[in-house]
N, C-alpha and C positions, 0 to 999 in steps of 0.2 A: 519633682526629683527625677533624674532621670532612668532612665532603664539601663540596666546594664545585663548582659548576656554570657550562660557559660556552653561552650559548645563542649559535647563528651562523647567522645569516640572509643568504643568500643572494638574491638578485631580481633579473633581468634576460631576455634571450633566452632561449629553449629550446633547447637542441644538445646534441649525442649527446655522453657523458663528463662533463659537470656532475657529479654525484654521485660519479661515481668518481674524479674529480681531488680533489675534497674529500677523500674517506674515505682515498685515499691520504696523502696530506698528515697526516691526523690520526692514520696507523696508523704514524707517526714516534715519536708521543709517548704516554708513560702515562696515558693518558686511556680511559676507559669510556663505550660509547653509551648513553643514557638513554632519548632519544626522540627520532623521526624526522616528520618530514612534510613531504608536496613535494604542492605546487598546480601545473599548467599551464594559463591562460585566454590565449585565445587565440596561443597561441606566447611566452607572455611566462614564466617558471619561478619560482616563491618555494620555498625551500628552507629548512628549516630543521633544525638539529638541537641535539638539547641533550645536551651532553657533562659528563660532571660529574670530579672528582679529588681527591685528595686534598689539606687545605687548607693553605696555606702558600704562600710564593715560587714555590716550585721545583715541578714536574710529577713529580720523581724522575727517576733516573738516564736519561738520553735528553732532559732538554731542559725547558726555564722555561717558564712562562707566555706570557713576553714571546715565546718564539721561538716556540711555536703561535701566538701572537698573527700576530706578523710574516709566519708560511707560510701562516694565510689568507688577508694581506692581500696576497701574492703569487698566490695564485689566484686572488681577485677582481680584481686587475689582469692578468690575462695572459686570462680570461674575459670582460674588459671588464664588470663585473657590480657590482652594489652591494652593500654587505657591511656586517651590522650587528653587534655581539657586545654581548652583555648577559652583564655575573655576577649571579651570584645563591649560594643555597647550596640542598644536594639538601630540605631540608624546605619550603623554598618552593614548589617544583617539584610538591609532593605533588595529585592532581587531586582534584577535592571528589567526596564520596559521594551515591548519588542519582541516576546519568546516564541520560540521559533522550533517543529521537530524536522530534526535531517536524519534519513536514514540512508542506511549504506548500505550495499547486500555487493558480496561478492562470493564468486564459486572457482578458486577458494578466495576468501578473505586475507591477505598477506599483511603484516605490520608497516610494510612499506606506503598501504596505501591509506591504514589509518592513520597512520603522521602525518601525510600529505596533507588529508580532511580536517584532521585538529590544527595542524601546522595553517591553514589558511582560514578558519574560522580562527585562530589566536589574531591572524593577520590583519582582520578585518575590526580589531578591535572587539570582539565578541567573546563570550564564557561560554563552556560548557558546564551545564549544572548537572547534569545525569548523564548517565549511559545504561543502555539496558539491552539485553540481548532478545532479541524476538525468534529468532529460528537458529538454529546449527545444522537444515540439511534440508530440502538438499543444497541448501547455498547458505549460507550465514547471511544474517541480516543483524545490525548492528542497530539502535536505534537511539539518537543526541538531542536530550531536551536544551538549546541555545538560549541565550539571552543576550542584549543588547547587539545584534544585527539587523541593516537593511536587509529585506528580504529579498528584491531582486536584485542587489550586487552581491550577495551571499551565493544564492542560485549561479550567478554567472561564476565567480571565483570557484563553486567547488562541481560544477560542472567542468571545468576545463582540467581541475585535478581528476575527477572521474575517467574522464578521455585520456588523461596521460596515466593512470593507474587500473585502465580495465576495469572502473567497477561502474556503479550504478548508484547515484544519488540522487534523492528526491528534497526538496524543501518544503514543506508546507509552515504556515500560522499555524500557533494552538490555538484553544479555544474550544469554543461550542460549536461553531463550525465546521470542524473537524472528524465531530462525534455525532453530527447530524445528519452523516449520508446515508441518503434512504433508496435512492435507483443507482443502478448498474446498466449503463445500454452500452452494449459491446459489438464492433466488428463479428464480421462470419470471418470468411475466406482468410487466412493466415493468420488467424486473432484465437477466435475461441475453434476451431478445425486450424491443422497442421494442409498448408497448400490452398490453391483455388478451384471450387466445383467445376469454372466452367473448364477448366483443362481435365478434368476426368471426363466431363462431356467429351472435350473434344479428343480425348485421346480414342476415345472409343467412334468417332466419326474419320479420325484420321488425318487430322490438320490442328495436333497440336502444340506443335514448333510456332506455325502463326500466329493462334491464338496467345499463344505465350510470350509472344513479341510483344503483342497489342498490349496485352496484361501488364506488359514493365513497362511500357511507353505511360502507360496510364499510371501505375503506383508513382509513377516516379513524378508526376502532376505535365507533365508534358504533352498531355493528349486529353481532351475533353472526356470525363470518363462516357457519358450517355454518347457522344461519336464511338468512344471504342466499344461499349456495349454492341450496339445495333452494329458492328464491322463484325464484333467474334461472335453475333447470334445468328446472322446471316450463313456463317460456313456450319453451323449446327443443321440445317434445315434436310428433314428427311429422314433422322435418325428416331429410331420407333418409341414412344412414351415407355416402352418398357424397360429402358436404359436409366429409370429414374430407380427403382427399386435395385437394382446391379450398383450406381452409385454410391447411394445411401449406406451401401453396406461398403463401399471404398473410403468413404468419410472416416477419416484418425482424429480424435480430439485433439487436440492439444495438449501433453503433459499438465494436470495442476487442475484441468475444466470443471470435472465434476466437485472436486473438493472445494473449488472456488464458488459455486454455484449451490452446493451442499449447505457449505457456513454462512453465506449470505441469508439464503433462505430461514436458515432457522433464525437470524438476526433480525426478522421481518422484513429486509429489505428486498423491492421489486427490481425483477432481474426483466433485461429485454437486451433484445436480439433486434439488430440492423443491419440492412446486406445490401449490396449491389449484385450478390446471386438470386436464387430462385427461390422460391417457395415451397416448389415441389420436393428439394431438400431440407429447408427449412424448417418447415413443419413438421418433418420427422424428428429435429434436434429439440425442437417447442417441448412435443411430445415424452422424449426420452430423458429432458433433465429439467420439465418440470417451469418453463420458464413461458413469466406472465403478460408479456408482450413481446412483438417482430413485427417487423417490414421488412419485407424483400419485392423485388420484381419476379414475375409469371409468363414464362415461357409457355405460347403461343401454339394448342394442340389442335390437329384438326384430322379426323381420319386414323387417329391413332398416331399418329408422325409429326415430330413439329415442324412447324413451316418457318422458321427461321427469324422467325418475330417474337417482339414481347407485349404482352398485354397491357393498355393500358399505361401509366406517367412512370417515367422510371426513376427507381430509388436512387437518384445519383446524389452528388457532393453537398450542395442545397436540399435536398430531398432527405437525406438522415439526418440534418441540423431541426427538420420541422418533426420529423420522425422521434427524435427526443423530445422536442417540446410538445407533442402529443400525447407523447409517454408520461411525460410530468402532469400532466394536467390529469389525464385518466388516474395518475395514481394520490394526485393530491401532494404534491412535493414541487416548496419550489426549486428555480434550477438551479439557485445554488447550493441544494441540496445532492445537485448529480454528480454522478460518473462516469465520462466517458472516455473508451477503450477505442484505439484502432492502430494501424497500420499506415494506411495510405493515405494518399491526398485529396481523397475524395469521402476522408475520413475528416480535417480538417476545421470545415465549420461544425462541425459537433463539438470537436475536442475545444474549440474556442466558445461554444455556449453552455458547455458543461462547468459548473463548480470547480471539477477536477479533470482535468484534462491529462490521460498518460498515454503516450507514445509504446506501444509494444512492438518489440523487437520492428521498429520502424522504418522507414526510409530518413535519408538526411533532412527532408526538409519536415517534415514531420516531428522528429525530434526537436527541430531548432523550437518550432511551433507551440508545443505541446506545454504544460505547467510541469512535468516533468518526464522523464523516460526509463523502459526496463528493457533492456539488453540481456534477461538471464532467460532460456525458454522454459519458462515454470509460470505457468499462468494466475495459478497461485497465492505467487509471489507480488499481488495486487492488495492480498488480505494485510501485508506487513506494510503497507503504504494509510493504511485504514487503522494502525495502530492492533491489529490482532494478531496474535501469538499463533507459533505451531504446537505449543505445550494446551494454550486451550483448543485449537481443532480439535488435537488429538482426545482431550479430555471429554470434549463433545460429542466425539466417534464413539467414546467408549461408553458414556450415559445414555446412548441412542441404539447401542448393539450394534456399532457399522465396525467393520474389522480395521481394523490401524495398520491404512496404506495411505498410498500415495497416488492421486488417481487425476 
């Protein structure tokens, strides 16, 4: 016989027993739960559930249709609530293959640019079956469980709305996959710190217009980064080692660092740090947020003064792609279990042997690159790509006695 389905939607205030006044009501009759989902925005509750049974008049011994019918519509009048029921049959009910989470984060979030996003995931022939909100601040992040899309012609279509709507969309697969990332290895210099160390170097040597040349010649993948290394370490040379403690204290996080670096940790996951800077800043950062692997390159002391050089193979573009997979193996993760973070172009083959590859506030070729990209400066705003809420940080901060900021 077949199955047949009644879906019952509930919608009105939010108050404590909603749910359970239902399920009571329906634990009357031979009926099976199929599937649940309950929304609360602003104190307001949609409830729905879909019940399926077997098809015919009668529910089977315990009670008809008609009388489930009638004991919902006694709970939605005694709850003051609105009450919709749809049949169907359970092969209808089947969800489509393929699903897929897109989120959206914009600061602010405008209606113009969620049409855009549903308006081209309709286009593509695909559903949305959820929406859930992940953050309201400081950027709103939207978050769309999809069904039946390709996932890289989805990617390309609402990237391109992204670009004409100012925001920032990511596509990943669901799955276990998804919930299985366990490393973090991130960019230094304009990633997880606001700016590049070696232009605080060099501003305090006095040539650092040059060095700043060099620096974009290189993000921008045009210049060998390990040539332009050894070009802007050369005008460093002579400047006294005691310029490292005066830096360190010039170092600005990045908006979102410690908070990003705070939740991971307590989520088990291994955090690491990869640089084409120095060490002798580096290891201050290791130091102060706690994080359990880096590579950087070693500016060259001798005499108190450095001499212009770097110690030893330098961390360049190939050099943090092995720099992660060192990382993986130290911590027991494979790599498609990682995450990697960067900027520039000599960020790249990381981002390409990483699990997850995200372009942060990137250069263009980077973005193109990368599995997806964030354009918002809220570092963060990495944790809503991972599927974690600001309501549980915040809830975390508060079972841990850390004060509810934003840091």
């Amino acid at each position: 016989m077949n199955q047949r389905t009644l879906l019952i939607t509930l919608t009105g205030p939010d108050r404590p027993g909603v749910t359970s006044r239902l399920f009571t009501v329906l634990a009357g009759f031979p009926v099976t739960v199929a599937d649940v989902e309950q929304v609360v925005i602003r104190g307001r509750l949609t409830l729905g559930v879909l019940v399926a049974y077997a098809g015919g008049p009668s529910t089977g011994t315990g009670g008809t249709i008609g009388g489930l019918w009638t004991a919902v519509e006694q709970v939605a009048a005694d709850l003051d609530m609105d009450l919709e029921i749809a049949t169907g049959t359970a092969s209808q009910e089947k969800r489509r293959r393929g699903r897929l989470h897109v989120t959206v984060l914009g600061a602010p979030l405008l209606p113009a640019a969620m049409a855009g996003i549903a308006g081209r995931v309709a286009a593509s022939g695909a559903n949305i079956d959820r929406i859930e909100r992940l953050s309201s601040y400081p950027v709103t992040c939207i978050e769309m469980a999809v069904s039946g899309a390709d996932p890289q012609a989805l990617r390309a279509e609402l990237s391109a709305e992204a670009a004409l709507q100012k925001v920032d969309v990511a596509v990943q697969r669901s799955g276990l996959n998804r919930r299985a990332k366990r490393l973090i290895v991130m960019d230094v210099d304009s990633t997880l710190i606001q700016g590049e160390v070696i232009e605080l170097l060099a501003r305090h040597a006095g040539c650092l217009d040059e060095v700043a040349r060099v620096t974009e010649e290189a993000m921008r993948g045009e210049l060998d980064f390990a040539e332009s290394l050894v070009r802007r370490v050369a005008l460093l040379e002579g400047l006294s080692e005691q310029i490292f403690e005066k830096v360190v204290k010039e170092v600005v996080l990045t908006p979102g660092a410690r908070t990003l670096v705070r939740t991971l940790k307590r989520l088990d996951y291994r955090f690491a740090i990869v640089s084409g800077g120095f060490t002798q800043i580096t290891d201050a950062l290791v130091a102060d947020l706690g994080i359990d692997y880096s590579a950087a390159n070693t500016l060259e002391v001798v005499d108190g003064r450095l001499t212009g050089r770097v110690v030893g193979e330098i961390v360049d573009r190939p050099g943090k792609a092995r720099a992660l997979e060192r990382f993986a193996a130290q911590a027991g993760v494979p790599l498609s279990q990682t995450v990697a973070i960067g900027d520039g172009a000599n960020d790249l083959d990381m981002l390409a042997a990483a699990g997850l590859g995200i372009a942060f506030n990137a250069k263009p070729v980077v973005r193109q690159a990368a599995d997806t990209a964030l354009n918002v400066p809220y570092l963060d705003s990495i944790l809503y790509l991972l599927g974690i809420s600001r309501d549980e940080v915040e809830a975390a901060d508060a079972e841990d006695g850390v004060a509810s900021r934003w840091d």
